[in-house]
DOKEKOL-211171 format. One line per 8 residues: number of its first residue (from 1); their letters; for each residue x, y, z of C-alpha. Coordinates in Angstrom, 3 decimals, always signed. Each point is the difference from the previous one (the first is absolute). Layout:
NUM) A) X/Y/Z ~ ... .
//
This chain:
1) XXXXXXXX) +36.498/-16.865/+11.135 ~ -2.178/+3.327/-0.413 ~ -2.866/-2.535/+0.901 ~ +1.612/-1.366/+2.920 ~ +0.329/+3.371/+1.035 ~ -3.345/+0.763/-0.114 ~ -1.230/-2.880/+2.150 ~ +2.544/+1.117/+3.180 .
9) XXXXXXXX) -1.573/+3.164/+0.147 ~ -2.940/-1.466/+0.252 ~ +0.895/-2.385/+2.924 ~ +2.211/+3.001/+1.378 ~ -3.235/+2.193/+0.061 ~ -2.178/-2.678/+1.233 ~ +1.921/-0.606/+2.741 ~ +0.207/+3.470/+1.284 .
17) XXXXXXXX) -3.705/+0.526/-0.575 ~ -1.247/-1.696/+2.995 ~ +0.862/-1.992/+3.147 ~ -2.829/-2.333/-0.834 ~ +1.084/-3.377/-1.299 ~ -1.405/-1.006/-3.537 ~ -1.667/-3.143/-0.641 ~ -0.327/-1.151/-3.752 .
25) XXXXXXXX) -2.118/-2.622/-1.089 ~ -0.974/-2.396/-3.183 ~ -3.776/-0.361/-1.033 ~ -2.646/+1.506/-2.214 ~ -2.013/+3.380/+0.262 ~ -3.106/-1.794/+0.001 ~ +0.319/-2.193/+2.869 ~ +2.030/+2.079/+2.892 .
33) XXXXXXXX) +1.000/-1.813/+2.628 ~ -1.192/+2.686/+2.773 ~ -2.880/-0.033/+1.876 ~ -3.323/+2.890/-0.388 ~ +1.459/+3.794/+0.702 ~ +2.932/-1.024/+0.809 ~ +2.696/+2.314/-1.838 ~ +0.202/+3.528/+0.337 .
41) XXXXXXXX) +0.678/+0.872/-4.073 ~ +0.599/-2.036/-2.972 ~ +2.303/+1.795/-2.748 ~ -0.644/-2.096/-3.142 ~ +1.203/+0.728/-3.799 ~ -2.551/-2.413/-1.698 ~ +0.321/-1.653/-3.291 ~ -0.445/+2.095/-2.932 .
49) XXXXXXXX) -2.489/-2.323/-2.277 ~ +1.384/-0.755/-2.990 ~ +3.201/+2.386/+0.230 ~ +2.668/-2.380/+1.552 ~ +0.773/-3.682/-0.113 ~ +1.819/+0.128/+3.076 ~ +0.123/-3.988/+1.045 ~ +1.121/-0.697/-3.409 .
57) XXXXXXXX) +2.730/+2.651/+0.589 ~ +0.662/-1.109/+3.435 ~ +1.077/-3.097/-1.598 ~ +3.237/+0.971/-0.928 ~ +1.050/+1.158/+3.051 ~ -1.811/-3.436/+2.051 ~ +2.473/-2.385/-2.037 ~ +3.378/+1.525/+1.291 .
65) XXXXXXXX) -1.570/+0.921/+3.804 ~ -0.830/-3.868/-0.340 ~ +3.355/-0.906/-0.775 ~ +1.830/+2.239/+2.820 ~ -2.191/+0.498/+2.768 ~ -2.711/-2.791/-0.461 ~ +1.384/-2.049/+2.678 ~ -0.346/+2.635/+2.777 .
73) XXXXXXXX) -3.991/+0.501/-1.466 ~ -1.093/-3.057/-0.938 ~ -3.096/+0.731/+1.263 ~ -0.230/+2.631/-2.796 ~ +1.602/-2.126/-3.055 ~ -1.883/-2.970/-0.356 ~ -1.066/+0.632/-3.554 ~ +1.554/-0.124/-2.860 .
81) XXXXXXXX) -0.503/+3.432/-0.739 ~ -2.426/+2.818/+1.459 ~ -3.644/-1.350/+0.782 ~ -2.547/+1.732/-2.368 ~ -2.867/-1.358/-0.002 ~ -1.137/+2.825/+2.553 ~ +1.137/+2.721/-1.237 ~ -2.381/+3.176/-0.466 .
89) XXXXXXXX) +1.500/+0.849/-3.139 ~ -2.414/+0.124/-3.330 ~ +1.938/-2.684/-2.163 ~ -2.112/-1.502/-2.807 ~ +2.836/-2.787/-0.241 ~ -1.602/-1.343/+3.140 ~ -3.548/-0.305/-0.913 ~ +0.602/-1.621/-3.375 .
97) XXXXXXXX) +0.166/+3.397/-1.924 ~ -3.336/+0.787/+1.672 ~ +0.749/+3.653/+0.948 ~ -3.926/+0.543/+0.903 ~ +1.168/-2.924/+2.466 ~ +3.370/+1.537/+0.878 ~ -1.973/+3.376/+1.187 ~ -2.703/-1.611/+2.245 .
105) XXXXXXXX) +2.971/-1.701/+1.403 ~ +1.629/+2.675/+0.805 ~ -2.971/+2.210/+1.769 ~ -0.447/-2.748/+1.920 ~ +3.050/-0.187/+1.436 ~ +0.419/+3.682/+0.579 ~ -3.830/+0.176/+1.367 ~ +1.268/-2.589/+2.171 .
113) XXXXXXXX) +2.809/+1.473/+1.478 ~ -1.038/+3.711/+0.733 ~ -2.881/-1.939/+1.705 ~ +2.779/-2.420/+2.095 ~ +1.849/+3.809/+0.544 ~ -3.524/+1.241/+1.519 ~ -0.265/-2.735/+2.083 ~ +3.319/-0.170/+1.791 .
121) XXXXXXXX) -0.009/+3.826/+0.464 ~ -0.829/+1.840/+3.292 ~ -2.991/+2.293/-0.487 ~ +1.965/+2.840/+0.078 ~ +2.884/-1.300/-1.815 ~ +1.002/+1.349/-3.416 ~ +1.076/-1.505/-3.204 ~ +2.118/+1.556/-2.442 .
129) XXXXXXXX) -0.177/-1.361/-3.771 ~ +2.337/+0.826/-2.619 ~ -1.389/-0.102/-3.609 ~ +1.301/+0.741/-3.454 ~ -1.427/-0.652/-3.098 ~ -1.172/+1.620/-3.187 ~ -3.388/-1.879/-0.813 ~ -3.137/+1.173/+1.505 .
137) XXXXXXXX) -1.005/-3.418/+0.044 ~ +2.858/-1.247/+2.473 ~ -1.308/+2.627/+2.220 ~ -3.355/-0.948/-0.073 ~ +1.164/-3.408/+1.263 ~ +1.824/+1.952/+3.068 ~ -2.625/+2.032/+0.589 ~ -2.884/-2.467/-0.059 .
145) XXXXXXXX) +2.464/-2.673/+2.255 ~ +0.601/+2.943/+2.428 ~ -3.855/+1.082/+0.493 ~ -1.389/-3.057/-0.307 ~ +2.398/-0.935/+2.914 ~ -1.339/+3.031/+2.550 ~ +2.806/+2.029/-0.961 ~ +0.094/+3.949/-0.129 .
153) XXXXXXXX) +2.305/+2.037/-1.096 ~ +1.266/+2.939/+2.068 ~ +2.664/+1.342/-2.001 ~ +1.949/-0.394/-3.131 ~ +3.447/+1.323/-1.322 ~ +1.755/-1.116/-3.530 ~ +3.889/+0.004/+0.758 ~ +2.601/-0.734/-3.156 .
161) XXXXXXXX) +1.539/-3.278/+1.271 ~ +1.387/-1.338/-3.062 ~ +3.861/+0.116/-1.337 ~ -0.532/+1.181/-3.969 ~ +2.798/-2.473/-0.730 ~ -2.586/-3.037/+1.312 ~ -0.552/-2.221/-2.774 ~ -2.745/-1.875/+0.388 .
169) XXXXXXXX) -2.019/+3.277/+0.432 ~ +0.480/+1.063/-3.657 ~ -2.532/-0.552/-2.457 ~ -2.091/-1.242/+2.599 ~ -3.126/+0.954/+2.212 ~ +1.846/+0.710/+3.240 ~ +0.253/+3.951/+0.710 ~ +3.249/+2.015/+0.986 .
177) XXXXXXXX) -2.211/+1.020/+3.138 ~ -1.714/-2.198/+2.526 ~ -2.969/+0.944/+1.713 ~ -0.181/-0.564/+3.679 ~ -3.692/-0.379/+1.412 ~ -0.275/+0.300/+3.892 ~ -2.785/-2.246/+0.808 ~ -2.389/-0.307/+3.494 .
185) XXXXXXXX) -2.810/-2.241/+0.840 ~ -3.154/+1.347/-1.419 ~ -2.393/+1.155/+2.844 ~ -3.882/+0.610/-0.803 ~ +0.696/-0.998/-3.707 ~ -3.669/+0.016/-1.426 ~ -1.566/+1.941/-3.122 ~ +1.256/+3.113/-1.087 .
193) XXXXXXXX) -1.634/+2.294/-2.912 ~ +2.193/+0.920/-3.246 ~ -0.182/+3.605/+0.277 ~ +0.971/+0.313/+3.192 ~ +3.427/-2.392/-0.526 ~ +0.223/+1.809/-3.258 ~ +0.281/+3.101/+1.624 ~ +2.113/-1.435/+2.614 .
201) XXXXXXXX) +1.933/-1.347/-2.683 ~ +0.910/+3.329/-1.511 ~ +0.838/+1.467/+3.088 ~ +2.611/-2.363/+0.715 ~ +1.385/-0.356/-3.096 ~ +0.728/+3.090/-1.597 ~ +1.838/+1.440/+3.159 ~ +2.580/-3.020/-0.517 .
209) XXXXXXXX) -0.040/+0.111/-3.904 ~ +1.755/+3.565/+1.137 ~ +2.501/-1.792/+2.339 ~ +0.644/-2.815/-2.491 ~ +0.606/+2.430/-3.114 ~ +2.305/+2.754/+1.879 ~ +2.410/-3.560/+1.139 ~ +0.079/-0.956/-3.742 .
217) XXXXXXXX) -2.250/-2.992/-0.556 ~ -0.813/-0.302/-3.417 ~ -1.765/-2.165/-2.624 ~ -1.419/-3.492/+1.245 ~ +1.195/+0.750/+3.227 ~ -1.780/+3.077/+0.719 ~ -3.482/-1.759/-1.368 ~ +0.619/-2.556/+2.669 .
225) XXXXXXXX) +1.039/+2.276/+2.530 ~ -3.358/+1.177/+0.178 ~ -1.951/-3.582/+0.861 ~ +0.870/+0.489/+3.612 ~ -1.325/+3.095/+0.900 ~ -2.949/-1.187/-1.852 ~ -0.493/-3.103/+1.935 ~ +0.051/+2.090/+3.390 .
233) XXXXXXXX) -3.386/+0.826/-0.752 ~ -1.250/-3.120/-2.049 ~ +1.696/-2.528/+2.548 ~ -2.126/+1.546/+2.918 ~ -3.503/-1.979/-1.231 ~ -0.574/-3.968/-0.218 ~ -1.611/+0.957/-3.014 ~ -0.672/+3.578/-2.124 .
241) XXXXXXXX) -3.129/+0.626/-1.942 ~ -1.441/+2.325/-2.455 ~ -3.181/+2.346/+0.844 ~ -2.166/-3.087/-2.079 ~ +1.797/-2.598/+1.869 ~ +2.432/-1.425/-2.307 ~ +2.981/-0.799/+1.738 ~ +3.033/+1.840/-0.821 .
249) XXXXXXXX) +3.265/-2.709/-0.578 ~ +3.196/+0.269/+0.021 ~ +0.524/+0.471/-3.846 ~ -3.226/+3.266/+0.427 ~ +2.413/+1.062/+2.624 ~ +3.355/+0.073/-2.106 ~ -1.556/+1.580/-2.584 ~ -0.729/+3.207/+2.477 .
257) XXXXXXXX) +3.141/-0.067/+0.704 ~ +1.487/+0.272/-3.722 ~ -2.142/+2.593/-0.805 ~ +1.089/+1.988/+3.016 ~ +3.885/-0.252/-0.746 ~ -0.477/+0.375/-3.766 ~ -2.077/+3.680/+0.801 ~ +2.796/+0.613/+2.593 .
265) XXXXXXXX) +3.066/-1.367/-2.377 ~ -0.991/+1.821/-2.888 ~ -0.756/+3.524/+1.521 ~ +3.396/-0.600/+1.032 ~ +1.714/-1.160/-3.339 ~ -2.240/+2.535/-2.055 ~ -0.820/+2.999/+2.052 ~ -3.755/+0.423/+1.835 .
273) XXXXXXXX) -1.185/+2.374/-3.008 ~ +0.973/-2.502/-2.454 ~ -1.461/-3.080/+1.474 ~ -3.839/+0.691/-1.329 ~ +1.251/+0.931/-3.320 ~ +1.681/-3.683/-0.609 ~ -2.301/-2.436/-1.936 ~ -0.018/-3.626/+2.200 .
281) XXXXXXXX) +1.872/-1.924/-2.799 ~ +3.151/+2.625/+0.351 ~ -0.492/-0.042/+3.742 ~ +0.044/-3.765/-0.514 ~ +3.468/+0.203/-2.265 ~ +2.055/+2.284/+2.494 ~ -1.303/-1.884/+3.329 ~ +0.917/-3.530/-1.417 .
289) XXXXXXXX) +3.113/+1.528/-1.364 ~ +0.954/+1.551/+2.984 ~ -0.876/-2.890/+2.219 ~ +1.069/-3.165/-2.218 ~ +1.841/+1.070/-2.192 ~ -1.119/-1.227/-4.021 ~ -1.091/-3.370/+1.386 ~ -2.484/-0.751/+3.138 .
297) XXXXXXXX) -2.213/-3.017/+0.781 ~ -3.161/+0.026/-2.513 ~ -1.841/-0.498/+3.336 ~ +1.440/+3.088/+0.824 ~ -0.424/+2.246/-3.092 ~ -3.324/-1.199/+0.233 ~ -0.842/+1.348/+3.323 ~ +2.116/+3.271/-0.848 .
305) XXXXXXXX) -2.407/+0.873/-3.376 ~ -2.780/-0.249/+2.486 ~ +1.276/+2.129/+2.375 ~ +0.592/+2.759/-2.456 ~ -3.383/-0.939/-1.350 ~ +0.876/-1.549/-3.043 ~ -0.164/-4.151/-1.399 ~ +2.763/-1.686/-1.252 .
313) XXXXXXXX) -1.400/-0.727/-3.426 ~ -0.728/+3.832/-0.626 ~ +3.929/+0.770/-0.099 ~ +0.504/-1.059/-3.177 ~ +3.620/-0.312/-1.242 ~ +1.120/+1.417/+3.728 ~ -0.081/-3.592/+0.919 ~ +1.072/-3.015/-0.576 .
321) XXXXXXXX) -0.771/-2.984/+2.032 ~ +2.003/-3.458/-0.209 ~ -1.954/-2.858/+2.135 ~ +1.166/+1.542/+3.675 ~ +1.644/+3.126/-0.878 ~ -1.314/+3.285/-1.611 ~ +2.438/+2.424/-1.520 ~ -0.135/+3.834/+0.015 .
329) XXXXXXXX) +0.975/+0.678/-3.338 ~ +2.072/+3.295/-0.882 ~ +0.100/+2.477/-3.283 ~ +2.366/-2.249/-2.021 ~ -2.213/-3.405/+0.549 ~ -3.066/+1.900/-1.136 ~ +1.725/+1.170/-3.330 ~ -2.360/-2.463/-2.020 .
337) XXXXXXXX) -3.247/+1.617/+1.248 ~ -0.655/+2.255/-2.702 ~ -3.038/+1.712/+1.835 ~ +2.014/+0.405/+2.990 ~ -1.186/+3.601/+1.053 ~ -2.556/+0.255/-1.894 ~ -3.463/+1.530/+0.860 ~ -3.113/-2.123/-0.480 .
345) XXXXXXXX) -2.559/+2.210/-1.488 ~ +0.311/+2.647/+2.352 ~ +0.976/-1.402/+2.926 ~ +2.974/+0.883/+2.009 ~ +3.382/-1.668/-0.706 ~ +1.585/-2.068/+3.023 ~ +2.514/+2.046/+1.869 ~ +3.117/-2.990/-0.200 .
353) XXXXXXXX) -1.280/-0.886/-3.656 ~ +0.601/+3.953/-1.184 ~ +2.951/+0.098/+1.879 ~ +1.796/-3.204/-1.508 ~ -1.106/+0.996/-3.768 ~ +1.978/+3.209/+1.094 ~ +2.989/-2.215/+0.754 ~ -0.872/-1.375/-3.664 .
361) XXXXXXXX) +0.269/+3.300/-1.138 ~ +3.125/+1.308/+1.414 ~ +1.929/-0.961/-3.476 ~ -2.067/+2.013/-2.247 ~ +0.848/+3.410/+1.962 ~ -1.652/+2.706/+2.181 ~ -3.242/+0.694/-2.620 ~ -1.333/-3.380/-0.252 .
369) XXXXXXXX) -0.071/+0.124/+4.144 ~ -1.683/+3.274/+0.274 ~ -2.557/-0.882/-2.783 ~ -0.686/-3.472/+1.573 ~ -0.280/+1.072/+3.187 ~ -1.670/+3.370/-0.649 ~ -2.612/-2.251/-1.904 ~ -1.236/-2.355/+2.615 .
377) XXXXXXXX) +0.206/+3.249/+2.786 ~ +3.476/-1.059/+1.865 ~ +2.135/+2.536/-1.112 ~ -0.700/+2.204/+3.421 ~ -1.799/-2.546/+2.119 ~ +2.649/+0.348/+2.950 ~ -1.282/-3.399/+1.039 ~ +1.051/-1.741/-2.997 .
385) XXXXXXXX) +3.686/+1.357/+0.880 ~ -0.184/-0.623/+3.318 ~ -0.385/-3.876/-1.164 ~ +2.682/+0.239/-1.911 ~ +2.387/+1.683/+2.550 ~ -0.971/-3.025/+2.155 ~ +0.144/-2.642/-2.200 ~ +3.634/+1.153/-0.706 .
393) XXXXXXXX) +0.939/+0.114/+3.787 ~ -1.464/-3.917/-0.118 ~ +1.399/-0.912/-3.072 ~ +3.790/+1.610/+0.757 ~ +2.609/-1.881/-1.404 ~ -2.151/-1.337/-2.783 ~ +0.237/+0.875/-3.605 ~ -3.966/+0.731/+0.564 .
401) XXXXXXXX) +1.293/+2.144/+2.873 ~ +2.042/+2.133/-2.222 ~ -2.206/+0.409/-2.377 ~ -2.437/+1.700/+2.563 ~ +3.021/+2.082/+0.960 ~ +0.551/+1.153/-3.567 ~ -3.771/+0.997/+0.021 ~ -0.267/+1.756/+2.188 .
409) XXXXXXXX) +3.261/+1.879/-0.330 ~ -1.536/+1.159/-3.813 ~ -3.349/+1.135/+1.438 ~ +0.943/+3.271/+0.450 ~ +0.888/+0.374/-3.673 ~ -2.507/-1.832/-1.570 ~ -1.540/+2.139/-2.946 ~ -4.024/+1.023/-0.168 .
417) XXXXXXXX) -1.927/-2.920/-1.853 ~ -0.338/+0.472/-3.478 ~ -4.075/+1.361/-0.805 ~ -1.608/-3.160/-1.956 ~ +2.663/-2.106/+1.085 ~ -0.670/-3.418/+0.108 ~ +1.185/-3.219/+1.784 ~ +1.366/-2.885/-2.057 .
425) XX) +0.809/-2.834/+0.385 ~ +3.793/-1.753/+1.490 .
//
């Protein structure tokens, strides 16, 4: 009934909306039945790659509309169940388990209908696309599709459009927030030069990073936010190229964007002062933590190390990667890394490794902290409890979480380190 419900308003507000009567019609997005510049605006909320099955879904419902209302539509019913075959959907099934396959497939079908979506609109028409997912690689398929087309975008905006009691978006790559991109025909196009859109790039985005963090976007969401005040800039050019030449792609392009929010995100989550004092594999820990959670795409902890300037493979026990997915691994996962915290020789010790051997540590008092972290030099770094103070915010809830809480509750009262004290081992 509460869905019923739902669907009157809907009709109820529809009807109100305009005096204009609706037409609704049956086909596929990359063959519209309209002639050139014909519509005024095209509101579209494109397939989300891999994310959701949704003819396979639609199958459930297809059977029973069949049954009741298939007579009135036959037009509409004449398979058995929902046609798939054209589906933009990346489905390995489909291609024999090929998913190299399934992918092409898939860009092709998008490239082909932003470029049907160009071709019916009037020049001055607008397009608005709705996008949501958490792989960088999805939107470099959208982003590609859409410049490829002749497709700029004008403006951008990330609303929170989905229920947190939604099923199917648990566990999976679609976001709580949706980004809307308002799209125009591209005029001029042409070549432009990397530090100019660059500069553009930040101009545009850190204004909105402002906007997007004082309405409460967080984590993915708030990485992905960003990607359309980016594209303002980047969309303007047919093509953008380096001072030697080398063109700049769409994956060059993301990556500027990353690095942007993770500056701006952690300034936020840390404090300005703190954020030059954080090594790149901590800066790595609380940005993945904050925007994942302990699990992310290993396609997207890999582009994460490399915005905070570090490689994958130099995290050590941090990380753990399994086939698709790379794990963020906390103080109790590491407990079996007896050189956890440890200095090399002389160098420094890793912010996040110090700070989980303190976790360690909590059990054997107040003196073995203070002589730990008096001995590798984070007993008054204020940036090392800065870290911890967010990591605890990030982790709340969590028995990590309250473990950071306890810390930092005994700081005040930890003892002076012990002269000749030494660190041993868990």
């Amino acid at each position: 009934m509460g869905a019923l419900e739902w669907v009157n308003k809907v009709i109820e507000h529809g009807a109100e909306s305009a005096a204009n009567e609706g037409f609704v019609l049956r086909g596929t997005a990359t063959r519209l039945p309209f002639e050139d510049g014909f519509l005024d605006a095209i509101i579209t909320d494109p397939p989300y790659y891999d994310a959701v099955p949704y003819a396979d879904l639609s199958d459930f419902f297809y059977v029973w509309l069949k049954r009741t209302v298939g007579h009135l539509y036959p037009e509409h019913f004449r398979t058995p169940l929902t046609p798939k075959r054209e589906e933009a959907v990346q489905n390995p099934v489909r291609h024999g388990g090929d998913n190299q396959k399934a992918k092409q497939f898939f860009e092709e079908m998008m490239g082909q209908a932003f470029r049907e979506m160009h071709r019916v609109l009037k020049p001055s028409g607008e397009a608005t696309i709705v996008f949501a997912h958490k792989s960088t690689e999805a939107w470099e398929t959208l982003i590609s599709a859409l410049i490829k087309a002749g497709f700029q975008v004008e403006a951008s905006w990330p609303l929170h459009t989905e229920m947190q009691t939604r099923l199917r978006a648990r566990e999976s790559a679609a976001l709580a927030s949706s980004t809307f991109l308002n799209c125009t025909k591209r005029e001029g196009g042409g070549v432009g030069f990397f530090t100019d859109v660059r500069r553009e790039m930040q101009e545009a985005i850190r204004p909105q990073l402002e906007e997007f963090w004082e309405a409460g976007i967080r984590g993915a969401d708030f990485f992905m936010s960003a990607i359309g005040p980016g594209l303002e800039s980047y969309s303007r050019y047919d093509v953008v190229k380096r001072a030697d030449g080398r063109e700049v792609g769409v994956g060059d392009f993301l990556d500027e964007v990353r690095k942007i929010v993770l500056e701006f995100a952690l300034s936020r989550v840390l404090g300005a002062k703190a954020l030059g004092a954080v090594d790149g594999p901590t800066q790595f820990a609380l940005l993945a933590l904050w925007a994942y959670g302990p699990e992310l795409p290993s396609d997207e902890a890999r582009k994460l190390a490399q915005s905070a300037g570090v490689e994958i493979a130099e995290l050590g026990s941090l990380v753990q990667e399994k086939g698709e997915k790379t794990f963020v691994r906390l103080s109790a996962e590491r407990a079996k890394d007896e050189r956890l915290g440890l200095a090399e020789e002389q160098g420094q010790v890793v912010m996040i490794d110090a700070l989980h051997r303190t976790l360690r540590l909590m059990r054997e008092g107040k003196q073995a902290i203070a002589d730990y972290l008096g001995e590798v030099g984070y007993l008054e770094n204020e940036a090392f409890w800065q870290v911890a103070q967010a990591l605890a915010e990030v982790l709340e809830g969590s028995e990590e979480g309250r473990a950071l809480k306890e810390l930092l509750a005994v700081r005040q009262g930890l003892p002076k380190p012990k002269e000749g004290a030494s660190v041993r081992l868990f």
